[in-house]
VEXVEXKE-952304 format. One record per residue: x, y, z of N, C-alpha, C, CB in turn. Coordinates in steps of 0.05 Angstrom, whole numbers, plus 5000, padded with zeros to 4 digits. Atoms other than C-alpha are relative to their C-alpha. Last residue first. Glycine has a CB too. Layout:
XYZXYZXYZXYZ...
REM end
This chain:
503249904988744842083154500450284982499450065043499249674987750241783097497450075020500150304969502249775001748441033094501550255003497749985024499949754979754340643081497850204998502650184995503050134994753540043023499350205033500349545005502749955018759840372987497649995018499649784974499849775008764640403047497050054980503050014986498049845011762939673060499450344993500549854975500950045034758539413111502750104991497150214986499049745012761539323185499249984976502850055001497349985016757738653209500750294995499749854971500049995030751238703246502550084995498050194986498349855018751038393309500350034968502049925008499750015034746338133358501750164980497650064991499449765013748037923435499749984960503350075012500250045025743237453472502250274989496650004990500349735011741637403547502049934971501250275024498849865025737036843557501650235003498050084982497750064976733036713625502650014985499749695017498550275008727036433574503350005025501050044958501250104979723637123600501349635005496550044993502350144998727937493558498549835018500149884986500450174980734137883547498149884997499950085022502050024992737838223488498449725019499250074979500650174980743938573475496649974995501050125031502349964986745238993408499049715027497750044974500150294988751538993370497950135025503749835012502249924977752839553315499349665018496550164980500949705000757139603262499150135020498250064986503650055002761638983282498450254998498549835028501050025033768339133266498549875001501649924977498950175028769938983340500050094976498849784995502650195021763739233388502449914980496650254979500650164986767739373456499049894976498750055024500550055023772940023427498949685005502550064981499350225017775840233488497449894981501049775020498049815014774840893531500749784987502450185016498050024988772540463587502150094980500249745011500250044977766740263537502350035021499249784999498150124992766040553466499449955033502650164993496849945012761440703428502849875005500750245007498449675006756040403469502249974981501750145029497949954986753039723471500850264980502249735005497749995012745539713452503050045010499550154986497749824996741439473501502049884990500650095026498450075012734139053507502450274999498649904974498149755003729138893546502449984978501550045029500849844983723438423551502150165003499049895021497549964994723737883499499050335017502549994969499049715000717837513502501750115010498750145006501449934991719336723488500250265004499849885014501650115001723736283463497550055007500649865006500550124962728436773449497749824991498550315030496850104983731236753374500249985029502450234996499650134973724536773350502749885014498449794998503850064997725137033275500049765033498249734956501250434999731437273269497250035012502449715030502250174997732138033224500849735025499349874966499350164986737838623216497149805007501550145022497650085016737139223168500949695017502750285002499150314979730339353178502849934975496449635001500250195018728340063141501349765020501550084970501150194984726740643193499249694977497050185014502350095018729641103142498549805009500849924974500749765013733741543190498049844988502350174983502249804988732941003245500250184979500650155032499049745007735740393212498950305001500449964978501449765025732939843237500950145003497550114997498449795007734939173277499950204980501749914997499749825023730238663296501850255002497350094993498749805000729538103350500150184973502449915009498250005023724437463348501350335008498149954967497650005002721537253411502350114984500149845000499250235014714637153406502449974999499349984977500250254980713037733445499149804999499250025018501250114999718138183401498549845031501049924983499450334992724538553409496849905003502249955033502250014982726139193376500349664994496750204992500850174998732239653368497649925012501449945005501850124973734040203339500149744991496650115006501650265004740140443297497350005028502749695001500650075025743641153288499449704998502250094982502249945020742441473344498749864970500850244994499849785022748541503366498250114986501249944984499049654994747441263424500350164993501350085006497349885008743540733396500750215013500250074974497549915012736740673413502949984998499950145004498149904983731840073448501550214973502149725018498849785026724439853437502550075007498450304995497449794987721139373475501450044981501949895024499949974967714638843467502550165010500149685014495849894994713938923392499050035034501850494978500849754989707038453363502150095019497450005013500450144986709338023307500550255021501449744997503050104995705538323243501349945029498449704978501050294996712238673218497650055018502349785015497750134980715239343229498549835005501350145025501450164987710639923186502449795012497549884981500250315009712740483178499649885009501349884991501150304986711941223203500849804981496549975004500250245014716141843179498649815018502849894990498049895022716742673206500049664980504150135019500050295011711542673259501650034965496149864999501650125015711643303303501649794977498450244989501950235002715143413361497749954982498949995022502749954997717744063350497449825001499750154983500049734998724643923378497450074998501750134982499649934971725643223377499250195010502250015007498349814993722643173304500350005037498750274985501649715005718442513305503050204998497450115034497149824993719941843277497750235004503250054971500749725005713541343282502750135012497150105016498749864989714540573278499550314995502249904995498549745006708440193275502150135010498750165003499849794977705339403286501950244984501649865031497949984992702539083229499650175026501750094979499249855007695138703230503150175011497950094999498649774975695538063259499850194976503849945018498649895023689437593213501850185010498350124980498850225011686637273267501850114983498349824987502250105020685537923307501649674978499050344976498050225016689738103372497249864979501949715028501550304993686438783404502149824966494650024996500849924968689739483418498649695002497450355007503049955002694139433353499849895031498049824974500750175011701839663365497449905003501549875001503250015001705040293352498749704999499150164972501550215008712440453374496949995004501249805011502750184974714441093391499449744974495350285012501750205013721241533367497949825017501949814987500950204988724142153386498149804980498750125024500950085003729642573355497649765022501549994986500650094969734643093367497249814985499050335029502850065006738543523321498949725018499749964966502149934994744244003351496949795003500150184983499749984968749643583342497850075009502150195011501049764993748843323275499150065029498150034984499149765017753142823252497750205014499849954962497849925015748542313277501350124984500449924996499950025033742142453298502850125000497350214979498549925007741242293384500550024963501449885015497050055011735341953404501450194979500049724987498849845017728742013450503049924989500150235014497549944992725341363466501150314987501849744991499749835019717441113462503350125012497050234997497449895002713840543476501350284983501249794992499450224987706840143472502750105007499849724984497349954993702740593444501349765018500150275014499649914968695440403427503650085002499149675025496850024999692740173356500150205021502050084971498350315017685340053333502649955013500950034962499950174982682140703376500249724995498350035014497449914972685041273330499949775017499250315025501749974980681640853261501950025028498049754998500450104975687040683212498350225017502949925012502150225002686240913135499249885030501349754980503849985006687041593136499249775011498750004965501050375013694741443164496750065002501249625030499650085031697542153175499149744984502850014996501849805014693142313237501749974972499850335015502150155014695141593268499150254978497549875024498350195018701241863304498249934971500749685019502950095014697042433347501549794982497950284980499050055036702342643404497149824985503949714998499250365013698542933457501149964969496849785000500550035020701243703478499349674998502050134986499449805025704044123533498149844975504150024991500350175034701243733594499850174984497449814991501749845025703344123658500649764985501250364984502450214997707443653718497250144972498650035044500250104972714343933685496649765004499950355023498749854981712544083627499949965016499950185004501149784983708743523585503150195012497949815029497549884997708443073523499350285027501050114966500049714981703242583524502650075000499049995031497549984991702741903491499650345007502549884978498449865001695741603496501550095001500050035000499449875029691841073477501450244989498150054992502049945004689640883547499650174976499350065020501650235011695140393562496650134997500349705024502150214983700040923575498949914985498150075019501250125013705941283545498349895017501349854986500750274978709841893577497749804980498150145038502150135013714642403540498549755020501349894972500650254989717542893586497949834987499450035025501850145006720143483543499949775010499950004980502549785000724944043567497749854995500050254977503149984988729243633613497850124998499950035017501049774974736243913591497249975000500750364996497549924982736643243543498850315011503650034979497449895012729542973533502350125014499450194983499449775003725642533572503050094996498850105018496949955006722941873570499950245002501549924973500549684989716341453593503950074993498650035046497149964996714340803585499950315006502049914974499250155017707140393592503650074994498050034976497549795015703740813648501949664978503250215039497749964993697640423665502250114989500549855004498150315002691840543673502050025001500149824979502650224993688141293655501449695000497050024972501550115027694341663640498549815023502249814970499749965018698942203681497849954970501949915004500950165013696942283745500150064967497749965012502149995007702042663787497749814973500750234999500650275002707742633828496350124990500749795034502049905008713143263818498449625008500350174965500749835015719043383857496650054984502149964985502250105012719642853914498850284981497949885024503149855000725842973941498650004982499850255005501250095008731142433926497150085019501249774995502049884977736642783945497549765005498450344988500250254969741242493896498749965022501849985016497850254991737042553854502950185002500249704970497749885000730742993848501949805016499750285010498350044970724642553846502150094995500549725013498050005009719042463793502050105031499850184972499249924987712542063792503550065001498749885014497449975004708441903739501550165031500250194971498449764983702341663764502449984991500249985032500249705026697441233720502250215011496250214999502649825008696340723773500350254994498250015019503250075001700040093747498250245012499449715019500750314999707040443735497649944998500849855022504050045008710541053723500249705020498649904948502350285003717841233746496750064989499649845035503749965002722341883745499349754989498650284977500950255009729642053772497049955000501249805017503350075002731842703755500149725003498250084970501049834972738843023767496950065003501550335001500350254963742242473727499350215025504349795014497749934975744842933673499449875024500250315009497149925019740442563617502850075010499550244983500749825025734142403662503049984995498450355003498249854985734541693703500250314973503449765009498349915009729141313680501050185013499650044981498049844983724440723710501550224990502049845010497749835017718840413679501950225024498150244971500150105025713339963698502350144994497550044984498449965010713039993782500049854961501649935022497650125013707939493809501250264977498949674982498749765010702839603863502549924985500650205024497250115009697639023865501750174985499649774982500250245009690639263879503149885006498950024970499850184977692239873916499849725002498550075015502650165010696040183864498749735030501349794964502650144980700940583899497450004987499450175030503449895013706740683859497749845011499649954964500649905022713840863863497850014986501249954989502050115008715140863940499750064967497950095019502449874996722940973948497049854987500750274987502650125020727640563961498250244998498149715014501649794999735540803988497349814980501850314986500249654979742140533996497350155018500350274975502649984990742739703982499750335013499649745026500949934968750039643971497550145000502350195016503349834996754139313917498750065029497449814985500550014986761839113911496250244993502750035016502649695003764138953847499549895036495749954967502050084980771338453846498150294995501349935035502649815012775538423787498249885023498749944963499149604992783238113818497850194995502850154976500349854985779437463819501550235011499549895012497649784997778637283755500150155018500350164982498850125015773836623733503150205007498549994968498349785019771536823803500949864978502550145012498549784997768836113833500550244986501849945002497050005016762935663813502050235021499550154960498849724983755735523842502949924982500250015045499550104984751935213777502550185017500249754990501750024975747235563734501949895028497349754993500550274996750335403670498649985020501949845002502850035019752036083656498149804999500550004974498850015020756636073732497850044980501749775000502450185001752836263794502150054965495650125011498350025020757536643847498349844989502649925004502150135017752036723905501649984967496750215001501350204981758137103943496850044982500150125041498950345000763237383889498349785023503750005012499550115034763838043923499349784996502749984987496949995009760037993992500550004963501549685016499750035031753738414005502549904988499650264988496950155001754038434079499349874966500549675031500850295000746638694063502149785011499349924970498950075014748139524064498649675019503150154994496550144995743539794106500749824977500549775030499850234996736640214073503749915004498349874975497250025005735740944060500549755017501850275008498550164977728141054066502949954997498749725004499750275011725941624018502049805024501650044965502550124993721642314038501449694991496950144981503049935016727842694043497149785008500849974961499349785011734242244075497450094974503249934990502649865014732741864133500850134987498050135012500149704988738841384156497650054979503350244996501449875014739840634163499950225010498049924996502249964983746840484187497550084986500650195020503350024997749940054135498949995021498949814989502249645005757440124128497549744996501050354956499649874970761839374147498750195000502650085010502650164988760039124071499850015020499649764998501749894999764439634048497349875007500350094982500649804985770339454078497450034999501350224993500850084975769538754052499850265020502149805009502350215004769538983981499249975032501149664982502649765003774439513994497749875002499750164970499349884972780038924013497550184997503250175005501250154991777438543952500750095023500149784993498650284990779439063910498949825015502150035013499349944974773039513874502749755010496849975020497550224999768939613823502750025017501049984975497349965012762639903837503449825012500250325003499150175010755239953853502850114988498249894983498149875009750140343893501649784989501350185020497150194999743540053892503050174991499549714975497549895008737040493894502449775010500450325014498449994985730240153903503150064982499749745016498350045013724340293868502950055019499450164977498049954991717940003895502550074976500349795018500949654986711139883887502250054992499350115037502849924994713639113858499950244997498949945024500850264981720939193852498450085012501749855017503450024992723039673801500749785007497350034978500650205003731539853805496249985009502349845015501950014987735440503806498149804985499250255005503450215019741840243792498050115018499649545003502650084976747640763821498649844983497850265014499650074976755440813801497849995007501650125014496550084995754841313746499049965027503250264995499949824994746241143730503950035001497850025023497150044981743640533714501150334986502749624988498249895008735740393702503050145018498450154987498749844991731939923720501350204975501849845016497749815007726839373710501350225011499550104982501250055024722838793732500450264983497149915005500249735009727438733793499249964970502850185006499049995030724538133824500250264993498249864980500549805020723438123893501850054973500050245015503250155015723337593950499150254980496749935029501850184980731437683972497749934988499250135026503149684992734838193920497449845015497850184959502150074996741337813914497850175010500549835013500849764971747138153880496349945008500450464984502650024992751037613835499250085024499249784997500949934968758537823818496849974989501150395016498149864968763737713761498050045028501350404994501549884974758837323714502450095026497649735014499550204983763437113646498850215025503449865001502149834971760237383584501149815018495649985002500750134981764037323511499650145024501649835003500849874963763537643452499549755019496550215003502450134978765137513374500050095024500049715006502549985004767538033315498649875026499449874973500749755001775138173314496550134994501850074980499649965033777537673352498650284996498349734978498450225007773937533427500750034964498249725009500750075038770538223447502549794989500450384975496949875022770438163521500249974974502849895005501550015035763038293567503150054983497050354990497149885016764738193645498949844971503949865016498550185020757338063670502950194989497649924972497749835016753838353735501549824984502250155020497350035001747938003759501650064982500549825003498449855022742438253792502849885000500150325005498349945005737037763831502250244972499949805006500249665014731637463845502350055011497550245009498849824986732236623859498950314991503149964996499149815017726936093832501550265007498150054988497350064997726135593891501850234970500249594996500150185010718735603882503149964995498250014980498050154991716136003938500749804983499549915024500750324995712936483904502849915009498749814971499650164977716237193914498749755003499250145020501949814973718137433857500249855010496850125002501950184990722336893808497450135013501549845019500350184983727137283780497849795002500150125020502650165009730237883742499449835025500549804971502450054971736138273733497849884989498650315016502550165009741938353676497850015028500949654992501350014976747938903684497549884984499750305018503149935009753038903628498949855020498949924967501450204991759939243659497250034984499950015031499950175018764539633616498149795010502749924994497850284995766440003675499249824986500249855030496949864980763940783651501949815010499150175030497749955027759640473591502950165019498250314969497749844989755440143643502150064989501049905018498149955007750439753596500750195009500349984982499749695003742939553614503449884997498750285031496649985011739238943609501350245000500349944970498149855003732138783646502349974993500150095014501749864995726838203659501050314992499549955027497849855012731737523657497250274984502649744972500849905033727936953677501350325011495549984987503149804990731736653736499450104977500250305023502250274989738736093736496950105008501449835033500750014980741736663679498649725019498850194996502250124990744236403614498850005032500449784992500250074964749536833585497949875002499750265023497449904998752837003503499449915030500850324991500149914976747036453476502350155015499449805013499350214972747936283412499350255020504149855004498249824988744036633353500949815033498250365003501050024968740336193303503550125014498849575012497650024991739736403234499549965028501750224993498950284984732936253206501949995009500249794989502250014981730537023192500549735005497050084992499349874975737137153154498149935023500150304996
REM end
């Protein structure tokens, strides 16, 4: 399994930084770029039509590329109808949706700027459908289908993090009902923002450096946050309720060997109520010999540590759930992808460098998409991007009845 080689489902003309999945128009949203050197390397988001060919493969044809001038969005998250997007300091809001080609052009006519709360609200771009059209190949092309047009529109930025060195946005999330939006980044500040409004609710210092991820549970009782100073934190509102301790069941590892690097809450199938979060562990320095990196399940609820294992030597650069809960995913920065089984955090899915390089986001496709059934009799199918400019889908077959985990 670890020598199989996985084709390419898209090939952006920019390294490829973020992935997400619009389960309301079936659209999968990529971003990335160049920043701002002048080296002819574009930035940009571009929207992919994703169709399940037979009853197992996938194809990606680019319906619309949404130019983001000298800024790379180095991630986002997608919201109904909004991307809120990191660039540099910054997180800029994008409205987005599908649209005739009469709407399309309407809507590139709107964009007065207006002040709304403490966040700038930016003009639309003449953002045409279908204008910077950039086939997988890189080269300009037409609509493969032009009755599917997206129209996007530049709303709203806000500041997300003033490092004065070099201010750069690390994590973006939109909370569960979408009436939170909350970033980290390079100086330790979590900062959170009532949406749509986008008054400035809480902004405060979370972790010594830099914020690493950050999630929170459904009705917004637990905001988990990760940084690069060994610690994951669980807090109330701007209060710190509790640090998670991972390492206190492992005698043998030393607290300041291994650092956090990620962490997601997720859904336990079949059971409505029960609630889960998970963090990746991986060492704080690179020794000849790689010691493994860690997965840690906790209880959602009383946040304490319910299984760890271990998850290979090659060190995990992004973590993603299931909706259901019932798989994660992680992606290396060496390239290789993995697929595990969250009740028993056992690896059910392996390749060994399938990007050529660190893979930097990744997203599972939903249940269903547009109320349709997108993964086939495939169990589970997991996107993934990379700096190579790559995007990748992985799939594990339907098992049989027998070979069925019960959770």
């Amino acid at each position: 399994m670890g020598k199989k080689k996985v084709p390419d489902l898209y090939r952006a003309p920019f390294p490829l930084y973020s992935v997400k999945v619009d389960p309301d128009t079936g659209l999968v949203i990529i971003a990335g770029g160049g920043g701002a050197s002048k080296t002819g390397i574009k930035n940009a988001v571009h929207f992919l039509d994703l169709q399940l060919v037979g009853e197992y493969q996938h194809s990606a044809s680019l319906l619309h590329s949404h130019d983001t001038d000298t800024r790379a969005t180095m991630n986002m998250a997608v919201g109904k109808g909004v991307i809120a997007a990191g660039q540099d300091g910054t997180c800029c809001l994008m409205q987005f949706k599908q649209c005739t080609q009469k709407e399309a052009k309407d809507a590139n006519k709107d964009g007065k700027s207006k002040q709304q709360g403490n966040a700038r609200l930016r003009a639309g771009k003449g953002d045409k459908c279908g204008q910077d059209g950039v086939t997988p190949s890189g080269n300009m092309s037409d609509m493969k289908d032009e009755t599917i047009h997206i129209s996007v529109t530049a709303s709203a930025e806000v500041q997300s993090d003033l490092n004065p060195q070099d201010p750069l946005q690390k994590v973006v999330r939109f909370s569960p009902d979408q009436s939170l939006l909350l970033t980290g980044g390079t100086d330790g500040h979590i900062r959170v923002w009532e949406f749509p409004s986008l008054k400035k609710k809480f902004d405060f210092k979370a972790h010594e450096g830099e914020i690493e991820d950050l999630d929170i549970s459904p009705g917004n009782k637990h905001l988990v946050t990760v940084g690069r100073d060994f610690a994951c934190s669980v807090w109330s509102g701007n209060q710190l309720s509790m640090s998670l301790k991972w390492h206190e069941t492992m005698s043998q590892i030393d607290e300041k060997t291994y650092r956090y690097l990620a962490c997601r809450f997720g859904k336990v199938e079949d059971q409505k109520d029960a609630l889960r979060l998970y963090t990746v562990q991986i060492p704080h320095k690179r020794d000849r010999k790689p010691p493994p990196c860690y997965l840690t399940k906790w209880d959602g609820r009383s946040l304490l540590a319910m299984l760890t294992a271990p998850c290979g030597t090659e060190v995990i650069s992004s973590l993603a759930v299931s909706d259901s809960g019932t798989f994660l995913g992680l992606g290396t920065v060496t390239g290789s992808v993995a697929i595990y089984i969250a009740f028993s955090l056992q690896r059910l899915y392996y390749v060994h460098e399938s990007h050529g390089i660190v893979v930097t986001d990744l997203a599972f496709l939903p249940h269903s998409m547009k109320g349709k059934n997108i993964k086939g009799n495939n169990e589970t199918a997991l996107l993934s991007v990379a700096v190579d400019s790559r995007c990748q889908l992985h799939r594990v077959a339907r098992r049989s009845k027998s070979c069925i985990i019960i959770y």
